[in-house]
Structure formats: C-alpha cells, structure tokens
MIDREN-464499 format. One record per residue: x, y, z of N, C-alpha, C in turn; residue number from 1; residue in one letter. Coordinates in Angstrom, 3 decimals. Layout:
{node {X, Y, Z}, {X, Y, Z}, {X, Y, Z}, NUM, 'A'}
...
This chain:
{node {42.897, 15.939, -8.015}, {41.894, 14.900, -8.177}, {41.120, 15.169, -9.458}, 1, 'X'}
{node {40.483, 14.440, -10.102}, {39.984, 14.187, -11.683}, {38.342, 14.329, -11.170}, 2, 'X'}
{node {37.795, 14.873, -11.691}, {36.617, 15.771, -12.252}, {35.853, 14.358, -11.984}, 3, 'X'}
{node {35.653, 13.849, -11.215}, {34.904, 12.341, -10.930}, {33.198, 12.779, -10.246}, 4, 'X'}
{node {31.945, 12.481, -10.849}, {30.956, 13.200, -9.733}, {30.114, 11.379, -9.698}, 5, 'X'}
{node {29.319, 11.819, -8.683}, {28.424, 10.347, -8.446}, {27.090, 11.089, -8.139}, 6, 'X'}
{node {26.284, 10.523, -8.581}, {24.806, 10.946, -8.504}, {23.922, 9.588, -7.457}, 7, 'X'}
{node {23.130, 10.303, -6.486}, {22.434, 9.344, -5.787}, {21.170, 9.565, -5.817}, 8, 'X'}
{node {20.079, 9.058, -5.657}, {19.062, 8.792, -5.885}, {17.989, 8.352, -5.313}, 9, 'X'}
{node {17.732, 9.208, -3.794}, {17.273, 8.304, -2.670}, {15.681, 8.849, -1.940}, 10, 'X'}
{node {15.148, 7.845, -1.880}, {13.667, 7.949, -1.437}, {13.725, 7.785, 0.518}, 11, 'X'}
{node {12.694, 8.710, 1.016}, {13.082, 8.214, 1.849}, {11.094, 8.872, 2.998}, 12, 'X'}
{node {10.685, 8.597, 3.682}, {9.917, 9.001, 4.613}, {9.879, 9.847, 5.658}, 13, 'X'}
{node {10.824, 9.894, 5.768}, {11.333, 10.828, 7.041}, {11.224, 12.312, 6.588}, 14, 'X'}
{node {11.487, 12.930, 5.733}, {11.275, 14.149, 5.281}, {10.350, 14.608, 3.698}, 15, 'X'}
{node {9.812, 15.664, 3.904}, {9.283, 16.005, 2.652}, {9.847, 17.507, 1.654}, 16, 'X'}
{node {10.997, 17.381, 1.951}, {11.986, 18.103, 1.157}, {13.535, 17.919, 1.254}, 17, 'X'}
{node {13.928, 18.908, -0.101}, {15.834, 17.816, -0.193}, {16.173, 18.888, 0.899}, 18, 'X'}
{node {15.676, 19.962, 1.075}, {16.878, 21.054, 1.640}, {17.396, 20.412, 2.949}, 19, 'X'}
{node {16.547, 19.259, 3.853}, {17.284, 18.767, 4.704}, {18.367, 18.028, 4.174}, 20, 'X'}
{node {18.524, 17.562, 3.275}, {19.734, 16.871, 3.061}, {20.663, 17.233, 2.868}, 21, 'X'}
{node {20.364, 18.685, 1.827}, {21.375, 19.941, 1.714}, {21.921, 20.516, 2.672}, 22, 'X'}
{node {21.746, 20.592, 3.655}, {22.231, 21.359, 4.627}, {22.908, 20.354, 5.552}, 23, 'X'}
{node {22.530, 18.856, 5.670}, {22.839, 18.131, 6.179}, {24.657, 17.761, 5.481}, 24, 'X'}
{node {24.802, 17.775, 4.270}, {25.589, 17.707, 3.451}, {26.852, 19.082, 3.732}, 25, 'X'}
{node {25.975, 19.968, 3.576}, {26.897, 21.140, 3.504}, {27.885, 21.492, 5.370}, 26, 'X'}
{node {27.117, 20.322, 6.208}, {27.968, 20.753, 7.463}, {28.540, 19.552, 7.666}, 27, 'X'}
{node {28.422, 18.527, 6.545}, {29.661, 17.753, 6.741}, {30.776, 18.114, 5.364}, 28, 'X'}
{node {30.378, 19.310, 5.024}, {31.396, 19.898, 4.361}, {31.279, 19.456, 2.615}, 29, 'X'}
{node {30.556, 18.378, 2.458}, {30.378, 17.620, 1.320}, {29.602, 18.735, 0.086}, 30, 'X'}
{node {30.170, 18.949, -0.983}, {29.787, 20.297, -1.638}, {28.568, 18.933, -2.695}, 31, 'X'}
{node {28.010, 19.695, -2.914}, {26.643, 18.658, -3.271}, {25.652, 19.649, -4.234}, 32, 'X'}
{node {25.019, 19.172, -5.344}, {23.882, 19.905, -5.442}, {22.616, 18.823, -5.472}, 33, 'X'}
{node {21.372, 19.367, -4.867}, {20.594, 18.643, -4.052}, {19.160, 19.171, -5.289}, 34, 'X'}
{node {18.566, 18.017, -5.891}, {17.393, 18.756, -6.301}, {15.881, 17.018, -6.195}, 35, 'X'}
{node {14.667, 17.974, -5.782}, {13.896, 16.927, -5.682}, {13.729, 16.168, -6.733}, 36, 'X'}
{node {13.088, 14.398, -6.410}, {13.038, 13.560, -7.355}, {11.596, 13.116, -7.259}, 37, 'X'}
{node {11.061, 12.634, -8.304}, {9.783, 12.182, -8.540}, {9.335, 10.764, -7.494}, 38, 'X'}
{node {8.347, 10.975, -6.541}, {7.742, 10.484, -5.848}, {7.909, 8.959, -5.936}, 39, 'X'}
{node {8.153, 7.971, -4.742}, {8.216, 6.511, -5.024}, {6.983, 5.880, -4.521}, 40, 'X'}
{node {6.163, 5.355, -5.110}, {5.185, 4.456, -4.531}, {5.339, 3.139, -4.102}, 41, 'X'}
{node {5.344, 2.494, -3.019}, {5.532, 1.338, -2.976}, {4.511, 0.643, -2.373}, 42, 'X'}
{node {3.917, -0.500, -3.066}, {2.365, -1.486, -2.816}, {3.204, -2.724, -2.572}, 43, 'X'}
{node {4.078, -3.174, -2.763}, {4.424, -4.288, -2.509}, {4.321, -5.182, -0.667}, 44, 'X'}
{node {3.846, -4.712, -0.188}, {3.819, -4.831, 1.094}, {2.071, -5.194, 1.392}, 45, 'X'}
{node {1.445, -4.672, 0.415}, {-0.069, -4.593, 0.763}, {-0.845, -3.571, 1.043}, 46, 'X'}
{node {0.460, -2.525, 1.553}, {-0.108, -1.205, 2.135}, {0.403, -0.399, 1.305}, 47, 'X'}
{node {0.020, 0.282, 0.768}, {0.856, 1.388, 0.086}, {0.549, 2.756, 0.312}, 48, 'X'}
{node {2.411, 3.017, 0.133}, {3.255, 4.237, 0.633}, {3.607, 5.023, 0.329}, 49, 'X'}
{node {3.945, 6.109, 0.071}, {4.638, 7.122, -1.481}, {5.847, 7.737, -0.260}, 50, 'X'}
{node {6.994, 7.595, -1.069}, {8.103, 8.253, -0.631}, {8.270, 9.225, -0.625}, 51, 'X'}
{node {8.796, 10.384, -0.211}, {9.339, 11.655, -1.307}, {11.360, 11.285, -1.834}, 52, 'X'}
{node {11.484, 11.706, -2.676}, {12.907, 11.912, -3.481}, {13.576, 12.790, -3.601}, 53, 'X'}
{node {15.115, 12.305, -3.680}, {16.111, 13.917, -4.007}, {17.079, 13.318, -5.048}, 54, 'X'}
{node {17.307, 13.723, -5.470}, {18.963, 13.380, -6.328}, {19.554, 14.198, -6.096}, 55, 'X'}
{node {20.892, 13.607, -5.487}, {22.334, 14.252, -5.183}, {23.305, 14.138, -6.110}, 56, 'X'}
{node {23.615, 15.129, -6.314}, {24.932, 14.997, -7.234}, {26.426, 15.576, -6.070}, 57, 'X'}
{node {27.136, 14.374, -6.447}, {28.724, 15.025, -5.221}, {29.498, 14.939, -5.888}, 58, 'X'}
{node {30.612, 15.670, -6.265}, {31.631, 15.751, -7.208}, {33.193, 15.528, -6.250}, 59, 'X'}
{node {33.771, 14.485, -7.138}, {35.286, 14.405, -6.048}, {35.814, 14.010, -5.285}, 60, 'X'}
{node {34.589, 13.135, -5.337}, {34.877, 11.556, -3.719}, {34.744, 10.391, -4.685}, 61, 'X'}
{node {36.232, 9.590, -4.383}, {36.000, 8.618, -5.285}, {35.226, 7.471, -5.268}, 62, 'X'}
{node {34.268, 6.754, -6.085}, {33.839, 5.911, -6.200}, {33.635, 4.666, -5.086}, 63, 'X'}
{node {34.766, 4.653, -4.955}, {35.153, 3.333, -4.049}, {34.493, 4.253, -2.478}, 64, 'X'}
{node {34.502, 5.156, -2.179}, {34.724, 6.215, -0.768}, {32.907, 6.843, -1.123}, 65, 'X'}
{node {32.428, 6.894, -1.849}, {30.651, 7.504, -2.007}, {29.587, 6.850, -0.792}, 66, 'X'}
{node {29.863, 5.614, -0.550}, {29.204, 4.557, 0.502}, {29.732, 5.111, 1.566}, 67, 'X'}
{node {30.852, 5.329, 2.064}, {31.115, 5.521, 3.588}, {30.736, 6.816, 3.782}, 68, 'X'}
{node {31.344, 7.484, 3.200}, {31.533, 9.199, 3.042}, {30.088, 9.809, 2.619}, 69, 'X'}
{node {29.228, 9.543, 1.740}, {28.254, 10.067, 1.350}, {26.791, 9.138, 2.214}, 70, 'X'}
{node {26.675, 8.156, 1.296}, {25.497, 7.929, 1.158}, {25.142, 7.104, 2.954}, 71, 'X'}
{node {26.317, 6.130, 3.565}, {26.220, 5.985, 4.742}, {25.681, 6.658, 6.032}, 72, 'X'}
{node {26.290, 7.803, 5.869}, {25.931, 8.872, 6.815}, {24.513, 9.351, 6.834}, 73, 'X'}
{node {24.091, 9.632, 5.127}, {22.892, 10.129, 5.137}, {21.864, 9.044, 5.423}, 74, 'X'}
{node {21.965, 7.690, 5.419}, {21.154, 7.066, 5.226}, {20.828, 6.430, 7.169}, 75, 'X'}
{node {22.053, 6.888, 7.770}, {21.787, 6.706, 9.288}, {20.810, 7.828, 9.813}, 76, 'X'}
{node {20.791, 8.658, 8.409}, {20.008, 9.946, 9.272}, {18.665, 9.868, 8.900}, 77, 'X'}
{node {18.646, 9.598, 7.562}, {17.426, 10.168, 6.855}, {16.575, 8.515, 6.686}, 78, 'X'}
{node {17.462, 6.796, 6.527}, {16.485, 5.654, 6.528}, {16.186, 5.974, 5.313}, 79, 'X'}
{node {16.482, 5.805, 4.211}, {16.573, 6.052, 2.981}, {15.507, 4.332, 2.851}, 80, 'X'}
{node {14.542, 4.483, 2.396}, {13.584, 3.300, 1.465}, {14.162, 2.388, 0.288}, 81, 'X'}
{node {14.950, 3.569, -0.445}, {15.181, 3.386, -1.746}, {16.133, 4.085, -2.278}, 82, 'X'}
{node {17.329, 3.930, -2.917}, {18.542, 4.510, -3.055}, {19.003, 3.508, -4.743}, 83, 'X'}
{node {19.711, 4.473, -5.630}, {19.971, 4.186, -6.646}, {21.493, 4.947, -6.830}, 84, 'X'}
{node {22.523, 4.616, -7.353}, {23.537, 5.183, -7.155}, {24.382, 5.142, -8.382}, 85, 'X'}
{node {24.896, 6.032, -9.205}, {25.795, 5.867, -10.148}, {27.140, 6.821, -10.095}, 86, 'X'}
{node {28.060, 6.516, -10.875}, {29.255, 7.465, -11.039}, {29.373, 7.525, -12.639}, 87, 'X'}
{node {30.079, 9.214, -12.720}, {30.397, 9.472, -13.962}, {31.996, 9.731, -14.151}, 88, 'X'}
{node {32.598, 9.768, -14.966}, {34.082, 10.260, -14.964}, {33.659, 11.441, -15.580}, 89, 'X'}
C-alpha cells in the first residue's frame, strides 16, 4: 500500500483531552498520531460553547475507507461538534 495519510480535525464536548482518542484508536488497532487542537468556540446558537480539539493523523487507510473505518467509529463515541478532514498522498 502507498504512503497515503489523512489528517482529521475534530472538536468535540465529551472529553477534555486527545489521549482518549488515542487509546480509543490504538484498540481498534488504527496506528494514529493524536495531538491537541486549538479550542472551538461556537455562539451561533445564542449560547456559547468552547469545544476542546485533537488532530489525528492515520496513515494507510484509503481515502475512500477514512469515514467508515476512522472517523465513523470515533464520532459514535466521542459526538464530534466539528470535524474537518483532509488526505495527503
């Protein structure tokens, strides 16, 4: 398989650090490096909220397979607010 990584980008309430995600990652086997991301505020509602953030980087799951395999799973767990997602070759 070709050196393919995808970076995600996800805010979420439920926790106030990545290492849950890291570990969450690492026992579905998914090799990942996990580092925190700068805080999301959101006022649009009237009430405002501040998220906390992580960016994931996963190397080796292709593109098309990042949604089921990655970001799906985490987002049944963790209710992700806010998620941004790219791939690199």
């Amino acid at each position: 398989m070709s050196d393919i990584s995808s970076i995600l980008i996800v805010h979420t309430r439920r926790i106030r650090d990545c290492s849950h995600i890291k570990r969450y990652l690492e026992k579905a086997g998914i090799m990942s490096v996990v580092a925190p991301a700068k805080r999301r505020t959101d006022c649009s509602s009237g009430n405002c909220y501040s998220d906390f953030g992580c960016y994931i980087k996963v190397k080796n799951i292709k593109k098309e397979n990042v949604r089921e395999e990655v970001w799906r799973p985490l987002n049944d767990k963790f209710n992700f607010t806010a998620t941004s997602v790219f791939h690199r070759k």
